[in-house]
C-alpha positions as CSV (number, residue, x, y, z in Angstrom):
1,X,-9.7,33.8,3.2
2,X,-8.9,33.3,-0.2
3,X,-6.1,31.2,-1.6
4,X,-3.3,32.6,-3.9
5,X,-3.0,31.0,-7.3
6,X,0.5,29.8,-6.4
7,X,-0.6,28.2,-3.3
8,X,-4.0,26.3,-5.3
9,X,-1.8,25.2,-7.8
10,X,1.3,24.2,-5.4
11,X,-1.4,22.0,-4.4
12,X,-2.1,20.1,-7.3
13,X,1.8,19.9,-7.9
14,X,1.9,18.1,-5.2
15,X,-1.6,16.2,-5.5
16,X,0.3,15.3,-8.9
17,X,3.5,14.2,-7.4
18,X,1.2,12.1,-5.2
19,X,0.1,10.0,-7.9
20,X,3.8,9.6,-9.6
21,X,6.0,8.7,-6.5
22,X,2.7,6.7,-4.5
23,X,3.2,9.2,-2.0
24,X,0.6,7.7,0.2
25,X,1.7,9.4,3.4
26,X,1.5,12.8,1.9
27,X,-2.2,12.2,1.1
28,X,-3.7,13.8,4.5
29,X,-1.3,16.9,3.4
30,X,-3.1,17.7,0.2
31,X,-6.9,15.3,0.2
32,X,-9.1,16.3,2.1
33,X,-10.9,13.4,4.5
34,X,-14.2,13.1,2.8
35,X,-13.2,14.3,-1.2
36,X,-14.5,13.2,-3.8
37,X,-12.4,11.8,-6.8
38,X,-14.5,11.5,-10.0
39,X,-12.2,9.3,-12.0
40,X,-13.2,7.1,-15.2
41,X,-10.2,4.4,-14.6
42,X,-12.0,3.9,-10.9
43,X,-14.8,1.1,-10.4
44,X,-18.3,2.9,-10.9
45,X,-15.9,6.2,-11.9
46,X,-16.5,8.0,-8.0
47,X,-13.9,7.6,-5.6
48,X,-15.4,9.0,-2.2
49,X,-13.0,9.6,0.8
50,X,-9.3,9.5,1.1
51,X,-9.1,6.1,2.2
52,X,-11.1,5.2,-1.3
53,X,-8.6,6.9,-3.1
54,X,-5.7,5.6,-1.4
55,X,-7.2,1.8,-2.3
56,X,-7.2,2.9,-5.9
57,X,-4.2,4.3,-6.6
58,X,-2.2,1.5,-4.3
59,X,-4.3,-0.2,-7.4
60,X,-3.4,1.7,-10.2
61,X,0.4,1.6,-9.5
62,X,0.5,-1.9,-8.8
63,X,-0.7,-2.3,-12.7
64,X,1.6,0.3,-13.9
65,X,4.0,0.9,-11.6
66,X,6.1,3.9,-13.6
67,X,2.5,5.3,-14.0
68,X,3.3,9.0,-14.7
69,X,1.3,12.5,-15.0
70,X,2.8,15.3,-16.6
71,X,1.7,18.9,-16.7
72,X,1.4,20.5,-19.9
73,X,-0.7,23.3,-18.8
74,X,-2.9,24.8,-15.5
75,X,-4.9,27.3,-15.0
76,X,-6.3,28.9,-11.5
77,X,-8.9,31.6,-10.6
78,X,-10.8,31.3,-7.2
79,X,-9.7,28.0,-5.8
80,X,-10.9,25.8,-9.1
81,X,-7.4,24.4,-11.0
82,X,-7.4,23.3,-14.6
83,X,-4.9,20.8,-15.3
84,X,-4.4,19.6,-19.0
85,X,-1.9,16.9,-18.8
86,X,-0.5,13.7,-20.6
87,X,-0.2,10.3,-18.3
88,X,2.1,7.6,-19.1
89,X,2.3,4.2,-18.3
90,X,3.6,0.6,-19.0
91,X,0.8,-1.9,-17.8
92,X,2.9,-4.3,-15.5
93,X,1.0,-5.6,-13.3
94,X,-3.4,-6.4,-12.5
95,X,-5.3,-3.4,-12.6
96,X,-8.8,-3.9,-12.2
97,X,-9.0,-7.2,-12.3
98,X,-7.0,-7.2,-16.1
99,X,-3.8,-9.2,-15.9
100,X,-0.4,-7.6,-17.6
101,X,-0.6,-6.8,-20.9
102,X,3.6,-5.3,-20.9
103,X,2.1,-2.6,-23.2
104,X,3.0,0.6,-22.8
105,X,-0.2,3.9,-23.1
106,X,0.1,7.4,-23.1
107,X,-3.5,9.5,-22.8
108,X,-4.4,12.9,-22.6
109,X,-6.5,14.2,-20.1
110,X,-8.0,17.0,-18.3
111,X,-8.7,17.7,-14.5
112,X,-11.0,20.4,-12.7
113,X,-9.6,20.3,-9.4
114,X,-11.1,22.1,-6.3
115,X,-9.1,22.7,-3.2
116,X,-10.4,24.8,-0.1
117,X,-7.9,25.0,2.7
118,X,-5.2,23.7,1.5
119,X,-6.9,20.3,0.6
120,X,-8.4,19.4,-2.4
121,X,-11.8,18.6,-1.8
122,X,-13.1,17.6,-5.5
123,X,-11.1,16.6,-8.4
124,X,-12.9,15.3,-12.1
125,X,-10.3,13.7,-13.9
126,X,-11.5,13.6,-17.7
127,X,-9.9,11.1,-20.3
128,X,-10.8,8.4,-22.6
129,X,-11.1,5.4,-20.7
130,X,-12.0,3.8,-23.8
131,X,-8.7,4.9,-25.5
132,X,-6.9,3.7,-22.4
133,X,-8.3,-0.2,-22.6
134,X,-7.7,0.1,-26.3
135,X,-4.0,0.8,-26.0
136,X,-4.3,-2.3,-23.8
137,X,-5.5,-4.2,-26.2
138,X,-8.7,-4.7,-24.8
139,X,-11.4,-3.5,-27.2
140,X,-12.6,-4.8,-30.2
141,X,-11.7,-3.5,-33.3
């Protein structure tokens, strides 16, 4: 049965709110067991499994722990969400294996998120990684 476009995109609300608050014990709610997370901040950019993705954003929010997504636009047809959205961040912390820089990035990004069942199954997070380390500091200029 086919999902409403309320209920895909409640979804990724929440799959969202996930990655603000570090909602780990709402993860079985909205990822499914085995999904996939292609993600370019992630070692090798494929994140396979919930537990996978747990590890990375426990990660991720250790190194910038007010780490936030915000929603500028979605769009749903047939189970597939498109999120545009801008993240922000204040690097506080290790994040793969860089120490705290105490600067603060804001990126732009895109995801294409597919959910069957009430669980997202496959999401492809699309952003400048490059951009990202260079707000850090990190890149040669």
């Amino acid at each position: 049965m086919a999902q409403s476009t309320s209920d895909v995109e409640q979804c990724v609300e929440e799959w969202i709110d996930v990655w603000n608050t570090g909602g780990y014990e709402r993860l079985p709610d909205v990822l499914d067991e085995s999904a996939t997370v292609y993600d370019p901040g992630a070692p090798g950019g494929v994140l396979e499994g919930r537990e996978e993705f747990e590890a990375h954003l426990r990660e991720l929010r250790a190194g910038f722990p007010d780490f936030t997504i915000g929603i500028a636009e979605m769009l749903s047809k047939d189970g597939i969400v498109m999120t545009e959205w801008t993240a922000t961040a204040t690097h506080e912390g290790e994040f793969n294996g860089i120490p705290a820089t105490d600067r603060e990035i804001e990126f732009q990004g895109m995801s294409k998120t597919e959910i069957r069942d009430s669980e997202i199954v496959e999401d492809r997070i699309y952003h400048d990684f490059h951009a990202f380390l260079e707000q850090l500091g990190l890149t040669e200029k």
